[in-house]
N, C-alpha and C positions, 0 to 999 in steps of 0.2 A: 504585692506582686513580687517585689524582691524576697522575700520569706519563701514564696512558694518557690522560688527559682532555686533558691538554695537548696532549701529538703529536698530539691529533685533532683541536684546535684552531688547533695550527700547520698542518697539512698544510691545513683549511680557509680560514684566510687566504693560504698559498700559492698556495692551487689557484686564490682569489678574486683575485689577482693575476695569476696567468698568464691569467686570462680577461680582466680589464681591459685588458692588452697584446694579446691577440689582437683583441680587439672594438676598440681604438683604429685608425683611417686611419690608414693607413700611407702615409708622405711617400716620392713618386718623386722622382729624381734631373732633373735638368733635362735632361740629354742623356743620350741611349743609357740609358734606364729599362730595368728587367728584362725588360718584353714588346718589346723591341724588332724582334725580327724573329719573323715568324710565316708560315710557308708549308708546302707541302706537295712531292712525289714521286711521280711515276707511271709503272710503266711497263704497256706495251699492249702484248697479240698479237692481231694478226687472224687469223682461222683462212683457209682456204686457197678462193678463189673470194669473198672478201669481203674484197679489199686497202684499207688506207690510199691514197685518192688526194689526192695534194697538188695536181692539176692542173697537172702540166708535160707530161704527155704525155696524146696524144690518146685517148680510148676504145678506139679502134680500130687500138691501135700494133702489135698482131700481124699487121693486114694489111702490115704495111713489113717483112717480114722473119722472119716465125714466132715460134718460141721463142728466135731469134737476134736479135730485132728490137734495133737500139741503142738506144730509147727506152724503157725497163724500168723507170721510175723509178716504182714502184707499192709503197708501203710494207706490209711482215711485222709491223714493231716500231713502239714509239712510243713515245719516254723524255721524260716531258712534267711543268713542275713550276710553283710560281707560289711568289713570295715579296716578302712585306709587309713595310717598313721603315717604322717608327715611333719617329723619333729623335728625340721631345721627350716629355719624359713630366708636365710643366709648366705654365702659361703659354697663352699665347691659341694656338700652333701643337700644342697635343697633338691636338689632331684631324686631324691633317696626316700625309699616308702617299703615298709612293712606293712601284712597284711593280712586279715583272716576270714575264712569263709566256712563256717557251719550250718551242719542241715539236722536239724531234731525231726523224728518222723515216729508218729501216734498210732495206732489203730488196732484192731485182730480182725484180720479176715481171710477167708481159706479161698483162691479162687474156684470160679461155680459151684460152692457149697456154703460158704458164712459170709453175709455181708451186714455188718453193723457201723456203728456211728460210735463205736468204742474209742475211749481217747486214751487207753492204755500207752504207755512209752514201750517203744522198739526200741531204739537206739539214738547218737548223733553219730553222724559220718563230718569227720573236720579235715580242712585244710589250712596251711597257711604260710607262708615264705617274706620274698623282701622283688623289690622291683627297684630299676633305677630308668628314669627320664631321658631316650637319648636325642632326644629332642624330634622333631617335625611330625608328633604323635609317634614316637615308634617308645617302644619301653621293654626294657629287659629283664625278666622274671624270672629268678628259680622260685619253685612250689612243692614243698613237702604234704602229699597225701596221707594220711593216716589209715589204719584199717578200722573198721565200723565199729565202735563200742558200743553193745546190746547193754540193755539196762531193766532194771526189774526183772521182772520173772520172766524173760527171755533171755538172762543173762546164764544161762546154761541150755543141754543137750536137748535138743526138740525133738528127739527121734529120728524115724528111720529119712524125712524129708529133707532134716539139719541138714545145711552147705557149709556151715562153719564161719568164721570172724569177718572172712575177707570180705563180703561188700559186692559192690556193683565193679568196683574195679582194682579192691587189695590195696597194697602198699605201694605206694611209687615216687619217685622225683624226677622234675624236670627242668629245664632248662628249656624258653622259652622266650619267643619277641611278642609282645603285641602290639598292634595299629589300631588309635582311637581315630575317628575323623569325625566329622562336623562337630555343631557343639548346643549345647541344651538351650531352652529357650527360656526355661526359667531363671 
């Protein structure tokens, strides 16, 4: 009886130590901490009469040529992802994140004239800048947009449909807040 009293007494102060250690802050590393990178992966199908338009070609690129028109650059896929770098885990810059978010988009299709399941390369449209943490969910962004870089054999003159390099919305930068609120369950 006295043995059993004991082990249940050790197992009791054990167990009341591995709880002290769990419920103690735990110290990040000054650089490259364990949440340092944090991002996601997507990919997208459109279905067929409801293409990705990047805006390099005109709406109306089937009038230049039918289902043969050279201006096809109308996206099937979309491989699109965004990733958070937060390399201080420390110190007055832990609130500090850089950040990138590209979109690759696949296919040829002319609308109401060619609709295929082509995984030819269009292009990527990128973006990406720096954010800082102002605390109660609010965060401050500047975001450098890039203009669309066409790829493979749409990397030149599509004809008379061509809109040229700029994209769904060209070149830009901003200076921006954002507001996160609730929070993930996983």
């Amino acid at each position: 009886m006295k043995s059993f009293a004991l082990l249940a007494i050790l197992v009791l102060l054990f167990t009341g130590l591995h709880a002290q250690e769990l419920d103690a802050p735990k110290q990040e590393r000054m650089f490259l901490p364990s949440d340092t990178l944090w991002g996601y992966a997507q990919f997208d199908v459109a279905p067929p009469h409801n293409e990705i338009d990047p805006n390099l070609c005109a709406s109306n690129a089937g009038n230049f040529g039918g289902a043969n028109a050279p201006c096809n650059a109308f996206a099937r896929y979309m491989l699109s992802g965004l990733l958070e770098v937060r390399p201080f885990g420390r110190g007055p810059f832990r609130r500090f994140m850089l950040f990138g978010e590209p979109r690759f988009l696949f296919g040829k299709n002319v609308p109401q004239k060619l609709y295929t399941g082509s995984f030819d390369a269009i292009g990527i449209e990128r973006s990406w800048g720096a954010a800082i943490y102002i605390g109660k969910g609010f965060e401050a962004r500047v975001t450098q947009h890039f203009l669309f870089d066409r790829l493979g054999a749409r990397d030149r003159y599509l004809g008379q449909a061509d809109l040229g390099p700029n994209g769904p919305w060209g070149r830009y930068n901003t200076i921006g807040v954002r507001k996160y609120f609730g929070s993930r369950r996983w």
